[in-house]
C-alpha angles and dihedrals in degrees: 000000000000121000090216085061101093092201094049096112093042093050102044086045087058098043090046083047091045093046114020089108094059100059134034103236126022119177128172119206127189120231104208122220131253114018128175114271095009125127114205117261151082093294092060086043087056100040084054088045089045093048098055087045084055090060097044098047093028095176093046097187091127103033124097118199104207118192128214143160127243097256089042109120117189144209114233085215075077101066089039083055093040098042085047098034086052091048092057099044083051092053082052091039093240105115092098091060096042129101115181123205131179121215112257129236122193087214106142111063116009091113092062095049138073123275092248087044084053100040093049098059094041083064088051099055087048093062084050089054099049092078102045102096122116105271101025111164095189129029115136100212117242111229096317133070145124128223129185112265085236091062101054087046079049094053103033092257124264113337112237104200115107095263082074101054088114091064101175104053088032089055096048088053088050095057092034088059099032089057089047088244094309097119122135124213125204119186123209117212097210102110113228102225106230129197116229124236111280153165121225083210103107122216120022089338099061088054096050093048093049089045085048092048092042088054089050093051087045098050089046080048093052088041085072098068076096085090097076098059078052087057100047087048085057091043087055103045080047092060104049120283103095108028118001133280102262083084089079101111106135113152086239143338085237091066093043078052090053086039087063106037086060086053100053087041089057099034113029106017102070079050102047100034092063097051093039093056093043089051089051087052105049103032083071088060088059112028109060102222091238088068104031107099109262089238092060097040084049091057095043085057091047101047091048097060090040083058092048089047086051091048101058089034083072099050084057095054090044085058090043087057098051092064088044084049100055100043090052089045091048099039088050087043079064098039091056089049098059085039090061086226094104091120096045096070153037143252132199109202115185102229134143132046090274093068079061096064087065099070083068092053088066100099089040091049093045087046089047094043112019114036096034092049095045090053094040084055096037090049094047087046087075095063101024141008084196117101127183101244108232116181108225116255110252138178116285114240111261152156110269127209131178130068131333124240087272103045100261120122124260110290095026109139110256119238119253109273119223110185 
């Protein structure tokens, strides 16, 4: 808990006493505020967490450290996979170089949001996504993960300067580069159910306060490209200059190239794509094509066509998540029954004509929250890597009343699932 919270105490002291008899072990431990050389934000709350774990299980060769983030529900099908998954890594003597990570869903609250909130982080959870097959080399976790306690001892823990205000990806670096490239990655295919972006107010309000809190989470998002001036600083200790060059191990220069190919997809391409298409656009306004060079008019018709392919390439993969959304929704629709929490808490099923509009909102949404966030971030870079640490705005806990994914009122028994 954070020191700064004036009801810290009050609140941890509630959840030990709500859930002590659920686990075997619950411990609250208060960040203060304030330290030297700490930047505001959920990587120092987790440096000062993991330390404390790191007193009280000093060897550390069979403890995990998992991240998640307040609103994070998940499956207990995750810590079966992990305890096994970790087992197994420890038989082969790779547990200190593992990292596990579970694919994301936004399934608690979209129907509550705006299309572009919704849209946006469907697009989020599909670069997520986008790393979770068997053998993945390289996959940087969203928001939840979960890394050896050995590891973290191995690496010095998460950094807590500014530059590591994106904690996740800058974790994963740290550990990519700490291990010389030799970092395994194990996805879990047990979703974390997320909870979108989103306003209590209720009308046009409510939309313009999810749109506002979506913008913030976007533009602290986009704060995080400065990850890749981190990675370039590693590349370039690895090579030489600050340590020999006998610390070249990567596993290969193929996986550095797909390192960085993730990093200029996260952190250059929502700025580029938008101003590349709009130059192709507009140059044709100007030029007359029986002047313009044939090289240049080639690549305009290429492109074009590559845009049109893509195009169609993300409505496919919009199709493809309707059918993922609705088996996690429905799996953790189960899971909450037996659970008896059912009516404690929400679910978001994607169903009627009107879920399929959004896929059309997705260049709106990227232009909205990606490229206007990442030039907002690159732009304020040049004058500051500090930024004023803002916690998104999420749903309040709640009862829930109305009707289940499949029609039936709140408490029904759900229907055996077969997938």
């Amino acid at each position: 808990m954070e020191e700064l919270d004036p009801n810290a105490e009050t609140v941890a002291m509630t959840l030990i006493q709500a859930f002590q008899g659920r686990f075997r072990d619950i411990q609250n431990t208060l960040h203060p505020a304030r330290l030297p050389g700490e930047a505001q934000g959920k990587s120092s709350n987790i440096s000062w967490a993991a330390r404390r774990v790191s007193e009280k299980y000093p060897d550390g060769d069979n403890t995990i450290v998992t991240v998640i983030d307040a609103d994070t529900n998940l499956s207990p099908t995750y810590f079966g996979q992990l305890a096994r998954m970790f087992r197994e890594d420890q038989i082969l003597q790779l547990s200190v170089t593992c990292l596990y990570m579970p694919p994301i869903v936004f399934d608690r609250n979209a129907h509550k949001v705006p299309p572009l909130v919704r849209m946006a982080d469907l697009l989020w959870c599909g670069a997520a996504l986008s790393g979770s097959y068997p053998g993945t080399s390289i996959a940087p976790p969203a928001s939840v993960y979960s890394v050896p306690l050995a590891l973290v001892n191995r690496v010095g823990g998460w950094d807590t300067g500014p530059e590591a205000i994106g904690e996740d990806l800058h974790m994963y670096l740290k550990c990519y580069f700490a291990t010389r490239g030799e970092l395994n990655i194990r996805p879990i295919y047990s979703p974390a159910s997320q909870c979108n972006s989103s306003s209590e107010e209720l009308g046009f309000r409510g939309v313009v306060g999810s749109l506002r809190a979506r913008w913030k989470q976007a533009v602290r998002h986009m704060w995080g490209s400065l990850d890749t001036g981190y990675a370039v600083q590693q590349v370039w200790k690895l090579l030489g200059r600050g340590g020999g060059k006998e610390n070249w191990k990567v596993r290969s220069y193929l996986h550095l190239f797909i390192l960085f190919h993730r990093l200029f997809e996260a952190h250059f391409l929502p700025s580029l794509l938008p101003l590349s298409v709009l130059s192709s656009i507009i140059y044709p306004w100007f030029i007359p094509s029986v002047i313009t060079p044939w090289p240049l008019l080639f690549a305009f018709h290429c492109t074009a066509h590559l845009r049109n392919i893509a195009f169609c390439i993300m409505l496919f993969w919009f199709y493809l998540y309707e059918h993922y959304h609705w088996i996690c929704l429905t799996l953790r629709e189960v899971e909450m029954c037996k659970a008896g929490l059912y009516d404690e808490t929400d679910f978001s099923p994607r169903r009627g004509s009107w879920y399929w509009m959004d896929w059309f909102f997705f260049p709106v949404a990227g232009l909205i929250f990606g490229f206007c966030p990442m030039v907002v971030a690159q732009w304020s870079h040049l004058w500051t890597e500090h930024l004023v640490y803002h916690v998104t705005a999420k749903p309040v806990r709640s009862g829930r009343s109305g009707q289940n994914v499949f029609g039936g009122p709140v408490g029904r028994a759900v229907p055996k699932l077969d997938v």
